[in-house]
N, CA, C and O atoms as CSV, one atom per row, in Angstrom:
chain,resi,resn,atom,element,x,y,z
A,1,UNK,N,N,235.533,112.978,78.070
A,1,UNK,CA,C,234.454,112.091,77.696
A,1,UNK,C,C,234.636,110.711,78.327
A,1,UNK,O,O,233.614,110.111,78.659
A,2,UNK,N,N,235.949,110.088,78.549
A,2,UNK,CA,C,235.954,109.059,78.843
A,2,UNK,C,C,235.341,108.706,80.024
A,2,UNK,O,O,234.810,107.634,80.316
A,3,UNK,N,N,235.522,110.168,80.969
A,3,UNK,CA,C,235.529,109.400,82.808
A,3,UNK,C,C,233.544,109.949,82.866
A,3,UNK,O,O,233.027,110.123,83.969
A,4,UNK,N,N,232.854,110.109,81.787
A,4,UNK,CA,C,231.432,109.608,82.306
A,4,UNK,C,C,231.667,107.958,82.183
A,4,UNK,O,O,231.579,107.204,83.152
A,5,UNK,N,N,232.058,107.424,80.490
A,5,UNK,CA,C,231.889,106.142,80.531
A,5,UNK,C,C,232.676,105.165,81.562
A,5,UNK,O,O,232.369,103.980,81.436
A,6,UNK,N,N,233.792,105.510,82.721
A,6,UNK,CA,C,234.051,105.184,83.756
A,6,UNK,C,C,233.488,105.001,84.789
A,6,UNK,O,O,233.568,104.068,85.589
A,7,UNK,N,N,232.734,106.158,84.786
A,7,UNK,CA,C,232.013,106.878,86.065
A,7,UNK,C,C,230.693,105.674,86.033
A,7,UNK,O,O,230.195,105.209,87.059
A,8,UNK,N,N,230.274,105.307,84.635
A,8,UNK,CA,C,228.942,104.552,84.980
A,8,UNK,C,C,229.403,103.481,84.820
A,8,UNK,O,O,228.825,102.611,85.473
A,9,UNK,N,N,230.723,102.942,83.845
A,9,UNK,CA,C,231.070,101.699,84.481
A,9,UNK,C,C,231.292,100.866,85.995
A,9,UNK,O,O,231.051,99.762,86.483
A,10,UNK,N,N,231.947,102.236,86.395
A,10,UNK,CA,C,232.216,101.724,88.165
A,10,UNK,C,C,230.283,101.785,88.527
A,10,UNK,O,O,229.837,100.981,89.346
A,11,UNK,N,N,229.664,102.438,88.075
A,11,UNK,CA,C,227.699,102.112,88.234
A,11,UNK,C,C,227.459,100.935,88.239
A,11,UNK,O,O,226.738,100.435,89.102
A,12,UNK,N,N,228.031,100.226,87.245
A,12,UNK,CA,C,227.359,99.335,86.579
A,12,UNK,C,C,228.048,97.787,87.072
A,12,UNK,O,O,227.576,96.691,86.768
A,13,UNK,N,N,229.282,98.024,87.908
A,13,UNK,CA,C,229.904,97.080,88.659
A,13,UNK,C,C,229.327,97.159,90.031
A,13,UNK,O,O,229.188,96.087,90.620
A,14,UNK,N,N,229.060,97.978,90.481
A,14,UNK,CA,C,228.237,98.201,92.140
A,14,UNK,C,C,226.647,97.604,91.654
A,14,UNK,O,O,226.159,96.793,92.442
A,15,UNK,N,N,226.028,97.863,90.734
A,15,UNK,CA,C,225.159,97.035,90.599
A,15,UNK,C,C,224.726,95.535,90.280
A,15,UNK,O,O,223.637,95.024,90.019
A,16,UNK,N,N,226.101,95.006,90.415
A,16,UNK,CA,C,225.948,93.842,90.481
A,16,UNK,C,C,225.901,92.851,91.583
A,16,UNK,O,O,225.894,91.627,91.448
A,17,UNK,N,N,225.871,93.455,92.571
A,17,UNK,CA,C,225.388,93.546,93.930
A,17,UNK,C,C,224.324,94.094,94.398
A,17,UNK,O,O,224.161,94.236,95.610
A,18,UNK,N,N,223.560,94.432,93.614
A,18,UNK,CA,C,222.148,95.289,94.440
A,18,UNK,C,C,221.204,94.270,94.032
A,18,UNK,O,O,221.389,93.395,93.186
A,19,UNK,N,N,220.056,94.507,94.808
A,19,UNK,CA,C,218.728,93.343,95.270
A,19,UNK,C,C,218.316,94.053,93.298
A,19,UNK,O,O,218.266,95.246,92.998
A,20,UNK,N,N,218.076,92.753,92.238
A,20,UNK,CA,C,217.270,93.113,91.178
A,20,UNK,C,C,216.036,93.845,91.469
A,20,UNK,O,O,215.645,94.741,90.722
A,21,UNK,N,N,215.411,93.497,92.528
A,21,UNK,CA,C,213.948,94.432,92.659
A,21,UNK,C,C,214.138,96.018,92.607
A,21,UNK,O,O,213.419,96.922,92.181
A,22,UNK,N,N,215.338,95.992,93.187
A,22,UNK,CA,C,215.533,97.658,93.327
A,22,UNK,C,C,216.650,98.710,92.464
A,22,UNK,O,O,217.138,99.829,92.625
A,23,UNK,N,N,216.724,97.362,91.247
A,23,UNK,CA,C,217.479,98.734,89.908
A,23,UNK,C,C,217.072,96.967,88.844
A,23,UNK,O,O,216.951,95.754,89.018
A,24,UNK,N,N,216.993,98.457,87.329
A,24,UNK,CA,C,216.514,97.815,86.109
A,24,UNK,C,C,218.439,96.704,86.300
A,24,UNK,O,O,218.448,95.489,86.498
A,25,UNK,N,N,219.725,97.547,86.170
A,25,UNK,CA,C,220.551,96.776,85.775
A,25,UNK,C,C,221.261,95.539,86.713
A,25,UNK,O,O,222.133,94.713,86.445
A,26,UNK,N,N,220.613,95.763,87.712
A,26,UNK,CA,C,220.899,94.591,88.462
A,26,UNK,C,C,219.790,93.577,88.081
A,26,UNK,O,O,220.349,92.501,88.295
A,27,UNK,N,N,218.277,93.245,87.547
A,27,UNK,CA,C,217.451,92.757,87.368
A,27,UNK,C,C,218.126,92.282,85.844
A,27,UNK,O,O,218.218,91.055,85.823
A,28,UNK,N,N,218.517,92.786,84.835
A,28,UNK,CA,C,219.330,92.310,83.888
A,28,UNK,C,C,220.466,91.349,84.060
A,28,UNK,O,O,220.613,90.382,83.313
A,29,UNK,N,N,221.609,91.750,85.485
A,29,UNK,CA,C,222.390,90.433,85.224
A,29,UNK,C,C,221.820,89.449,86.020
A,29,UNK,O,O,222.344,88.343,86.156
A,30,UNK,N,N,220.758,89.785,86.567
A,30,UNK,CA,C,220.170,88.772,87.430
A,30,UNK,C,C,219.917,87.630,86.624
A,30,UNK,O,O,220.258,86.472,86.867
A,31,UNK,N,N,219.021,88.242,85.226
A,31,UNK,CA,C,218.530,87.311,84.305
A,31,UNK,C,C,219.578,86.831,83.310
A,31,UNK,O,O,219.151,86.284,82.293
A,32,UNK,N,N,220.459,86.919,83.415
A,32,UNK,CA,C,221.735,86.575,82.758
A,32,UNK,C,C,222.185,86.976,81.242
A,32,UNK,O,O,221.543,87.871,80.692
A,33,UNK,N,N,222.850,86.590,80.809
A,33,UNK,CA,C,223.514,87.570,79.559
A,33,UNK,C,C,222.541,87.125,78.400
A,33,UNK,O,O,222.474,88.010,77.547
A,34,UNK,N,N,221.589,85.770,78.044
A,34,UNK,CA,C,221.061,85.955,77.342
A,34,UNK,C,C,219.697,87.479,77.127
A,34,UNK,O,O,219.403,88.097,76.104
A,35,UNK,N,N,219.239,87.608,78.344
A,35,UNK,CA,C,218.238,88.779,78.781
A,35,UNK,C,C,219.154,90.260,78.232
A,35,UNK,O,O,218.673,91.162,77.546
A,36,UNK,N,N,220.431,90.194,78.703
A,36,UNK,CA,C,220.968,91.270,78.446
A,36,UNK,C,C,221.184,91.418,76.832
A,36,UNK,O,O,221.045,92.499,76.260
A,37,UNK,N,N,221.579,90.065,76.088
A,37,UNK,CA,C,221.876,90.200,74.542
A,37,UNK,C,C,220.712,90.487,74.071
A,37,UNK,O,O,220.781,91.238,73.098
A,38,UNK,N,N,219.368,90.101,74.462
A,38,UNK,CA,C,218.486,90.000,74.060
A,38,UNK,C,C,218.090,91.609,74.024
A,38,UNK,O,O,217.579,92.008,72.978
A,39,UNK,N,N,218.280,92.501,75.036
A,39,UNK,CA,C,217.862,93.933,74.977
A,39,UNK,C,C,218.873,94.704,74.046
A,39,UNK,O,O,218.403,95.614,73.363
A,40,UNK,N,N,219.754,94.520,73.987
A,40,UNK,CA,C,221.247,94.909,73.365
A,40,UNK,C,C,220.570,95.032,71.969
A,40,UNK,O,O,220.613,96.183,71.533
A,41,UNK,N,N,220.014,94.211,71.239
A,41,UNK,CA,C,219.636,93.760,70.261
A,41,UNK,C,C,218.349,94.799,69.879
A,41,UNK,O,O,218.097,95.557,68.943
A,42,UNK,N,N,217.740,94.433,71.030
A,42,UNK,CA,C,216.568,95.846,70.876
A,42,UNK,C,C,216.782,97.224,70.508
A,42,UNK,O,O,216.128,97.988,69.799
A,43,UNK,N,N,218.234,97.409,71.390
A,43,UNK,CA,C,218.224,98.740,71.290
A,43,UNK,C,C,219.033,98.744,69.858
A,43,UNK,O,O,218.788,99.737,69.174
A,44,UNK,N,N,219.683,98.080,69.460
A,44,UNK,CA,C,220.201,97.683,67.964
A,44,UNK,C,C,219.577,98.352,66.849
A,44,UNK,O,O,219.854,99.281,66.090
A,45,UNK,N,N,218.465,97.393,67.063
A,45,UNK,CA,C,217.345,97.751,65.941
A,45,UNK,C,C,216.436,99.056,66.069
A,45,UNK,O,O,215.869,99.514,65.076
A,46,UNK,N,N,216.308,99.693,67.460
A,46,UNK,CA,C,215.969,100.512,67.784
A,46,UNK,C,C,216.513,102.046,66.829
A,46,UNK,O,O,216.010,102.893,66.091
A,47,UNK,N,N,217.952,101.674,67.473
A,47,UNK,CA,C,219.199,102.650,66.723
A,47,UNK,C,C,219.087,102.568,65.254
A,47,UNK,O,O,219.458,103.589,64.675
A,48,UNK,N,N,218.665,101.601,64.509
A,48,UNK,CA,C,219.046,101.339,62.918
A,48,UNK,C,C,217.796,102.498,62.966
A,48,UNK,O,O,218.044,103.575,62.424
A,49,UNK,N,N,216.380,102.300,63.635
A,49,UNK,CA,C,215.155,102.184,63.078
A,49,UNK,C,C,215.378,104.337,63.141
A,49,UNK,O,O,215.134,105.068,62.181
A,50,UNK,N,N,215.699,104.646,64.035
A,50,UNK,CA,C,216.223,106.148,64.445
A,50,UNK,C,C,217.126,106.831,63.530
A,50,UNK,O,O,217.085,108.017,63.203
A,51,UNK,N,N,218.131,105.732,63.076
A,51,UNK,CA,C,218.127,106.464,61.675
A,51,UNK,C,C,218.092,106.925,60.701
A,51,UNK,O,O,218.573,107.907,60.136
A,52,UNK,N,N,217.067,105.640,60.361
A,52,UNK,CA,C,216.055,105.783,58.866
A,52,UNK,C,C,215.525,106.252,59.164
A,52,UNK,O,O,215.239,106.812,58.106
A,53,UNK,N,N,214.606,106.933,60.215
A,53,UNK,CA,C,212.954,108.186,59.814
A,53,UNK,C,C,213.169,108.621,61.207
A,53,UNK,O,O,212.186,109.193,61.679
A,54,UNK,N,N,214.117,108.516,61.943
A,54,UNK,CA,C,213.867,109.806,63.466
A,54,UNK,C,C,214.565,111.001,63.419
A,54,UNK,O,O,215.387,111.265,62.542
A,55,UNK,N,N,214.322,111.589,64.157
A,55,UNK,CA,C,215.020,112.878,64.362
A,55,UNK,C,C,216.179,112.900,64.846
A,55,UNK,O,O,216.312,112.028,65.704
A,56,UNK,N,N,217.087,113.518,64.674
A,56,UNK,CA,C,218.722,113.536,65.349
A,56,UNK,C,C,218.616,113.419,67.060
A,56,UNK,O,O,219.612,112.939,67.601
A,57,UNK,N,N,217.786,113.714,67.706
A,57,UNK,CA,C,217.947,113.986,68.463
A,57,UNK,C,C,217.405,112.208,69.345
A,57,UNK,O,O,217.988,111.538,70.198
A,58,UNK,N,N,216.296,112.028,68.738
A,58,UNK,CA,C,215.863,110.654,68.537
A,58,UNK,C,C,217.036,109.137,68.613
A,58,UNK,O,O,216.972,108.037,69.163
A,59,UNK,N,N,217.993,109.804,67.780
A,59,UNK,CA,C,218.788,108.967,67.308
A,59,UNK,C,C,220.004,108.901,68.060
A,59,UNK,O,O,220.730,107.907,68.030
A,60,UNK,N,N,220.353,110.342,69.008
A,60,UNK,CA,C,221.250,110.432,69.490
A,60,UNK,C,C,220.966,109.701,71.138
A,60,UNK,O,O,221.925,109.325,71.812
A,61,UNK,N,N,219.448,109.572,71.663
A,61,UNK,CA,C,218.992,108.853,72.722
A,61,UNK,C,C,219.165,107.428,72.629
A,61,UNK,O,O,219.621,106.846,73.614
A,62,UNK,N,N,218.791,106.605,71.318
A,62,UNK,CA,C,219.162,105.543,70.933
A,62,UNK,C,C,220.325,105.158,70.870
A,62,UNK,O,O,220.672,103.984,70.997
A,63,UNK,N,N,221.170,106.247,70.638
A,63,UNK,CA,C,222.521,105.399,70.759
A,63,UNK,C,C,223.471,105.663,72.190
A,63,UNK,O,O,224.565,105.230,72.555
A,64,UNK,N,N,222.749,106.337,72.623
A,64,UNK,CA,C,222.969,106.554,74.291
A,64,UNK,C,C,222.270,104.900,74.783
A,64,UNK,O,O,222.750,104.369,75.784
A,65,UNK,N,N,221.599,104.475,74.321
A,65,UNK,CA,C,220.871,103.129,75.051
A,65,UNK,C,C,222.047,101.980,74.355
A,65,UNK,O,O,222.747,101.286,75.092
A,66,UNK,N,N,222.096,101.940,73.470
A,66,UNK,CA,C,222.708,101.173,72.690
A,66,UNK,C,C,224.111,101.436,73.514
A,66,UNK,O,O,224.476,100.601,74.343
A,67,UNK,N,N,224.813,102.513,73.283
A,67,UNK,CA,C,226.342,102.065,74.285
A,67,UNK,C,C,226.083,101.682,75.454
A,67,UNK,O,O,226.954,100.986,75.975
A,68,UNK,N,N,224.680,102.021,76.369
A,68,UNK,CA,C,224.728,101.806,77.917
A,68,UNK,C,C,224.631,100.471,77.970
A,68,UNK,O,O,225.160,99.991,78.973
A,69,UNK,N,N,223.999,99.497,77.032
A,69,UNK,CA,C,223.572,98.170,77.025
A,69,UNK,C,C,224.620,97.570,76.514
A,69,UNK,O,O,224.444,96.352,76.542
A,70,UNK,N,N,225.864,97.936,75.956
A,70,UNK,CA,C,226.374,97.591,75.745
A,70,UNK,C,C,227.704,97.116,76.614
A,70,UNK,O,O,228.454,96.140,76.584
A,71,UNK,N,N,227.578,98.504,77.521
A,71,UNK,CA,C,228.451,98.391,78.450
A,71,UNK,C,C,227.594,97.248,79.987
A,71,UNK,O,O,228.085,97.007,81.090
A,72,UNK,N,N,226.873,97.009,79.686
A,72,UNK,CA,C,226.477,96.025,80.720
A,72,UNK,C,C,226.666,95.060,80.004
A,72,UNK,O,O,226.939,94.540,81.086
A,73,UNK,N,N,226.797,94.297,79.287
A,73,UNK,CA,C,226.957,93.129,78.615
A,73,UNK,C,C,228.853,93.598,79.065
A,73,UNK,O,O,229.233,93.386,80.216
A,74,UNK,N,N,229.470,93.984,78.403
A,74,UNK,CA,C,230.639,93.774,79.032
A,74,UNK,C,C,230.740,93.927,80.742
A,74,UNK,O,O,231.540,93.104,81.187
A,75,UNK,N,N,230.404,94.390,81.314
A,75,UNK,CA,C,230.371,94.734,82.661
A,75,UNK,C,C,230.352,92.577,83.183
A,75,UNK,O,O,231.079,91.759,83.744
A,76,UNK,N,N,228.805,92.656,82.397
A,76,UNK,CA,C,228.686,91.188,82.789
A,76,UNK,C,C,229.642,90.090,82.514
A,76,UNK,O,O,229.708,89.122,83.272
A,77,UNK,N,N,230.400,90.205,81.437
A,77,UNK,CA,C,231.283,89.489,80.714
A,77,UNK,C,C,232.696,89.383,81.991
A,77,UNK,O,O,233.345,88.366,82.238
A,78,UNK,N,N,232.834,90.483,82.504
A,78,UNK,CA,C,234.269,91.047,83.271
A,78,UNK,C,C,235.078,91.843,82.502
A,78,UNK,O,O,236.257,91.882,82.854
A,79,UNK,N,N,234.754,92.494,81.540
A,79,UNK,CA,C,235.472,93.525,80.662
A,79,UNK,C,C,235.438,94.755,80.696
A,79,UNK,O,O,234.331,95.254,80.900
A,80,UNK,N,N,236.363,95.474,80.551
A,80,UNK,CA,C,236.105,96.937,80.987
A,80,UNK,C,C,236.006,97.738,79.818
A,80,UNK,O,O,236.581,97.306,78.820
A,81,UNK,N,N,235.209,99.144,79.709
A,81,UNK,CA,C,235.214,99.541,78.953
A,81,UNK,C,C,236.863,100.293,77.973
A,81,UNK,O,O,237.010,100.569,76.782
A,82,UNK,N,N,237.668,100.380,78.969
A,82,UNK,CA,C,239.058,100.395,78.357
A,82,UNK,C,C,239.447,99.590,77.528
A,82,UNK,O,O,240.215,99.959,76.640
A,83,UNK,N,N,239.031,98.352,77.611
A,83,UNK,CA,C,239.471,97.731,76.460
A,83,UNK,C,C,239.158,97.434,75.339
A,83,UNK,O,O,239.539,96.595,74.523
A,84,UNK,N,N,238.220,98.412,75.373
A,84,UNK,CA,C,237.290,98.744,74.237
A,84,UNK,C,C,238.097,99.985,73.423
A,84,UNK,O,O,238.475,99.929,72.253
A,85,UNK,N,N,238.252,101.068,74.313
A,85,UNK,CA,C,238.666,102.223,73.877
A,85,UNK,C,C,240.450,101.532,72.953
A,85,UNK,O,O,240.867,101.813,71.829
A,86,UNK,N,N,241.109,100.557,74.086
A,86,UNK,CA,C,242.386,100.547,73.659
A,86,UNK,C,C,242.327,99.420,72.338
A,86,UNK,O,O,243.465,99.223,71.912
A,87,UNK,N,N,241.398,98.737,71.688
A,87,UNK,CA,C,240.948,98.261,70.929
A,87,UNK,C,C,241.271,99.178,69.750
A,87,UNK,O,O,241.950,99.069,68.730
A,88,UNK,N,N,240.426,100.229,70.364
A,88,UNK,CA,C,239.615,101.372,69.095
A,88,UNK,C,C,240.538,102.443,68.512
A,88,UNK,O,O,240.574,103.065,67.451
A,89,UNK,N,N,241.558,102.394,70.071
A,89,UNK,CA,C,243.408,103.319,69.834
A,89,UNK,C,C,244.128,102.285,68.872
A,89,UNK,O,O,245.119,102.813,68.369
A,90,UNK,N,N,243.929,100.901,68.438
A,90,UNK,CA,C,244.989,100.434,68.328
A,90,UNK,C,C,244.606,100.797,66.588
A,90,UNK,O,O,245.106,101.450,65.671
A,91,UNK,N,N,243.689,100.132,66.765
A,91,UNK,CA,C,243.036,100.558,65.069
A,91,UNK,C,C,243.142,101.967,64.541
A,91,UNK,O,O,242.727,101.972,63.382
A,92,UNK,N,N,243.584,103.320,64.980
A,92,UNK,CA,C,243.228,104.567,64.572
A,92,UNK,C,C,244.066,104.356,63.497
A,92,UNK,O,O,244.697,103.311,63.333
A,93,UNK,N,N,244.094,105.253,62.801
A,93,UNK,CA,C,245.344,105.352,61.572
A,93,UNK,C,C,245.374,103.857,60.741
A,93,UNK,O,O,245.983,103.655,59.691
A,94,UNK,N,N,244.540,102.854,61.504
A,94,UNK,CA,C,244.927,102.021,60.156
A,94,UNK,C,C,243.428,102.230,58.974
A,94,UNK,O,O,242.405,102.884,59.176
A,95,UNK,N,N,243.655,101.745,58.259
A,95,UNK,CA,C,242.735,101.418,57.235
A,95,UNK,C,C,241.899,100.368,57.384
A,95,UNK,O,O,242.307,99.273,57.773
A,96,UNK,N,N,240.672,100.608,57.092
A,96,UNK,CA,C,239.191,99.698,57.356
A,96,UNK,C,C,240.076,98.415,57.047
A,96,UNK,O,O,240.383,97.470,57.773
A,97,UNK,N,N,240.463,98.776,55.375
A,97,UNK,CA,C,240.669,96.829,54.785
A,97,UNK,C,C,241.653,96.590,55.237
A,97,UNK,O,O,241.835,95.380,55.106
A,98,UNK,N,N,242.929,97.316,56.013
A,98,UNK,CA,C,244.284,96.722,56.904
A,98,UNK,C,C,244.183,95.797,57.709
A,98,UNK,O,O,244.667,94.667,57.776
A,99,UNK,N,N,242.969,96.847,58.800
A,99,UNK,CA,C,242.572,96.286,60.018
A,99,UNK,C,C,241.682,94.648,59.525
A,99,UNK,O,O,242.028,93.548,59.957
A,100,UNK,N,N,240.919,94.801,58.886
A,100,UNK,CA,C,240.045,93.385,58.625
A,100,UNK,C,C,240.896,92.317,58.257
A,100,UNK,O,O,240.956,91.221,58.815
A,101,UNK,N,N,241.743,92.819,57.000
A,101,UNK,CA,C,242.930,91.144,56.460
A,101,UNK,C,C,243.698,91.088,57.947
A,101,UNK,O,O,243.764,89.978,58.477
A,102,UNK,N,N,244.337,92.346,58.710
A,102,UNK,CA,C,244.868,91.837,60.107
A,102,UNK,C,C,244.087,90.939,60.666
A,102,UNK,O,O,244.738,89.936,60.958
A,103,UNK,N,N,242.916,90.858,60.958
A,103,UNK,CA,C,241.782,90.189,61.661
A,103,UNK,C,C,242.441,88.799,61.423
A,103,UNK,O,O,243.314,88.370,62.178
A,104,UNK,N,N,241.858,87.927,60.042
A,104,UNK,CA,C,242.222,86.698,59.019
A,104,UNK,C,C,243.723,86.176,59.559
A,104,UNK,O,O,243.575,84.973,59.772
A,105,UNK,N,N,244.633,86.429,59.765
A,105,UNK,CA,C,245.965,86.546,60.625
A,105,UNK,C,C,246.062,86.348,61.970
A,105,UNK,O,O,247.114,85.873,62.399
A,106,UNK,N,N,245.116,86.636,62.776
A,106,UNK,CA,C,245.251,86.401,63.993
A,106,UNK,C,C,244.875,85.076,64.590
A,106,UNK,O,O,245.023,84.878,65.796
């Protein structure tokens, strides 16, 4: 699973070099990260709205938009999606309220 979200990360870094006229995600960092938070957000509410009254399948497209937008906002940032994942490794095994009072500590 990981090396699609690789596969379109390295996408989503080559498009930051392409003419905006000729791809949606280069026209996004063109317009800079507020444009990008601003869709992020869409697809946010999009995702909430998919799972109060859509269909699974509905919901599972939405959150396909929602990680892809998400990963361009980091893309834009300079962050890779690994450090997301090694984020998400570090937390396994702990406990919701561990991990949060850890948070308060840092």
């Amino acid at each position: 699973m990981n090396d699609i979200i690789r596969q379109l990360a390295d996408v989503l870094e080559d498009r930051k070099q392409a003419d905006p006229a000729s791809s949606y995600v280069a026209s996004l960092y063109h317009q800079g990260l507020d444009a990008i938070l601003k869709k992020l957000g869409e697809e946010a509410t999009e995702t909430i709205l998919a799972a109060k009254g859509g269909t699974p399948q509905e919901l599972v497209r939405e959150v396909a938009d929602l990680w892809f937008h998400s990963l361009v906002m980091l893309a834009h940032e300079g962050l890779e999606p690994e450090q997301v994942l090694r984020e998400l490794q570090r937390r396994f095994g702990l406990s919701g309220l561990e991990e949060k009072a850890a948070r308060g500590k840092r």
